[in-house]
C-alpha positions in Angstrom: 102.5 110.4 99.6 100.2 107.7 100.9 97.6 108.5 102.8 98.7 107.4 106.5 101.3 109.8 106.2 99.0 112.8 105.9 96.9 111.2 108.8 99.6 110.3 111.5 100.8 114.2 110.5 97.5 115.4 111.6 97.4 113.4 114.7 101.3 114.3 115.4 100.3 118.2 115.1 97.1 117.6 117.6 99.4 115.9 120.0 101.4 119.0 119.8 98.4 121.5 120.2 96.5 119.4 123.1 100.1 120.1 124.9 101.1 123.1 124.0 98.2 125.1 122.8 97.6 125.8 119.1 100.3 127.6 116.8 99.8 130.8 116.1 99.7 132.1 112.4 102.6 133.7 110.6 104.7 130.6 111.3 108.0 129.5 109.2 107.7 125.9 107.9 110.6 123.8 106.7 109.5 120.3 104.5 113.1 118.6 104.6 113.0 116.4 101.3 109.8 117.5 100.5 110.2 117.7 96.7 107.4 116.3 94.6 108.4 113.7 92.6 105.1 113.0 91.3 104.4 116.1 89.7 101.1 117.2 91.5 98.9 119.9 90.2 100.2 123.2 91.7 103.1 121.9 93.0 101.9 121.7 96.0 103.7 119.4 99.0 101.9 116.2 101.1 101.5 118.6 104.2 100.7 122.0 103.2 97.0 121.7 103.7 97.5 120.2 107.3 99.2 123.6 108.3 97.7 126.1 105.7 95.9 127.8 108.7 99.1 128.7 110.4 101.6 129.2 107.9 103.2 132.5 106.8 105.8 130.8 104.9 106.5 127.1 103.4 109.4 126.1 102.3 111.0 122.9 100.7 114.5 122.0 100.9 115.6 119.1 98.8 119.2 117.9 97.2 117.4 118.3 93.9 115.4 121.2 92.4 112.2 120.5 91.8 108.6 122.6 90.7 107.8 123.1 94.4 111.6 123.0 96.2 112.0 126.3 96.7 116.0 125.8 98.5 118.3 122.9 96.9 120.7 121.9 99.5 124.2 122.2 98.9 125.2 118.6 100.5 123.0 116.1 102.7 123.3 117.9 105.5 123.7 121.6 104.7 120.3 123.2 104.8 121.1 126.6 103.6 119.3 128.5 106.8 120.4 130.6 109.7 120.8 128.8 113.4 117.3 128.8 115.0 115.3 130.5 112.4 112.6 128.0 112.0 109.2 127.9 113.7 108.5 124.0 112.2 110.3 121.1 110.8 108.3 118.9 109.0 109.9 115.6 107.2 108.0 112.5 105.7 109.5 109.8 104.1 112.8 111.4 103.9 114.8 109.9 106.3 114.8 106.3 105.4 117.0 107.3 102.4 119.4 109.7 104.6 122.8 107.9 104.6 123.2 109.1 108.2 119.9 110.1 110.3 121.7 111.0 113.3 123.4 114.0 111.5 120.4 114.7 109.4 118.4 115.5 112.2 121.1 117.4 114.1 121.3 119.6 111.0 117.4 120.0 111.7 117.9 120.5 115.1 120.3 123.7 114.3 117.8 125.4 112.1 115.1 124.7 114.7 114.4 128.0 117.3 114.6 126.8 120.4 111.3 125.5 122.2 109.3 124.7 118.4 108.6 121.2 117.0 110.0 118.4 114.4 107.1 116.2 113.0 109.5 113.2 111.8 107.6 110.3 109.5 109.6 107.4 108.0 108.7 103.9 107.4 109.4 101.1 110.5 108.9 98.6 108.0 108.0 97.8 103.8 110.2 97.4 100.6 113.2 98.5 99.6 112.2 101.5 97.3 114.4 104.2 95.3 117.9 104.7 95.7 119.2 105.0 98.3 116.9 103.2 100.6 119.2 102.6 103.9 116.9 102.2 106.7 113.7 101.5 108.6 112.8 102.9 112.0 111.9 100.8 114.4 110.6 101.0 118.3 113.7 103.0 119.7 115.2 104.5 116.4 114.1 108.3 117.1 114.3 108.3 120.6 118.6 107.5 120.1 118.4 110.2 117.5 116.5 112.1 120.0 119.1 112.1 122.7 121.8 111.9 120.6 120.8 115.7 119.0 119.1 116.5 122.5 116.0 116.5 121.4 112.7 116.3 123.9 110.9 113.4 123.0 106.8 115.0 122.5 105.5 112.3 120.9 107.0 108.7 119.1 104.8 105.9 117.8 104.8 103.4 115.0 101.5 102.9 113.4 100.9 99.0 112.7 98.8 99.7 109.7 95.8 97.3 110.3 93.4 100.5 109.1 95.2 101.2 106.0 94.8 100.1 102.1 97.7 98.0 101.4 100.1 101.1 99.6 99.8 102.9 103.2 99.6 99.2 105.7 102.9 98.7 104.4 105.3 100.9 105.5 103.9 101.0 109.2 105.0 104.4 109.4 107.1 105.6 112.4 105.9 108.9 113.4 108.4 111.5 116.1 107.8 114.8 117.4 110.8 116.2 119.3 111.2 119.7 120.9 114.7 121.8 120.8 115.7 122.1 124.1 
């Protein structure tokens, strides 16, 4: 994961907490496509230390196993959890290879209890990378998702890179928060 990523997460979650007042512990975290396909030490995801203080549990749901996926998803859009059971949906760099984002995030939007947060990261501009690689997010992108899955728009922004090393500047990554309403 490069390192804007983990940054515009931070800033995404302070957002969140300047608004709303910190999270609580004991929370339930989903990381949609948050399998490590670089084979970290411990296994451990791109965001786990931004929300160690308020987790109870992590999980990772991926279409592939994986060391740290801990549920493997049956089809694209079938995460294999009960309607509005989760406290946080986290994604990053996910959703540029999701054939169809609008149902992707309506999928998250289901498993979502109403009133919590999606953080939302994916890349408004850079290479084509891995297969499939089917879009890039630009200015409006999440806010149409947003109101097509009625979604409250908390925060959307696309960071133009200028601070980053190159392997982060690239992708000019396209951070959303939206609330279930």
């Amino acid at each position: 994961m490069h390192p804007s990523s983990k940054e515009n997460m931070k800033r995404a979650r302070k957002i969140v907490e300047d608004k709303f007042g910190a999270y609580e512990k004991g929370q339930t975290i989903l990381d949609f496509g948050g399998r490590d396909r670089n084979h970290k030490v411990n296994n451990v995801s791109g965001y786990t230390e931004i929300w160690k203080d308020v987790y109870k549990d992590y999980f990772v749901s991926d279409l592939q196993p994986g060391d740290n996926v801990t549920h493997v998803m049956s089809g694209p859009y079938e995460l294999p959890f009960e309607d509005n059971s989760l406290d946080i949906i986290l994604s990053g760099q996910t959703f540029e290879h999701v054939h169809n984002p609008f149902r992707a995030a309506a999928e998250l939007r289901r498993v979502l209890k109403p009133g919590k947060f999606m953080y939302i990261i994916a890349p408004s501009a850079g290479p084509t990378h891995d297969n499939p690689d089917c879009w890039r997010f630009y200015r409006d992108s999440f806010k149409a998702i947003a109101k097509e899955c009625n979604l409250k728009v908390i925060a959307d922004w696309i960071d133009n890179g200028k601070e980053w090393e190159e392997r982060s500047a690239r992708w000019k990554d396209h951070t959303f928060v939206g609330q279930k309403i």
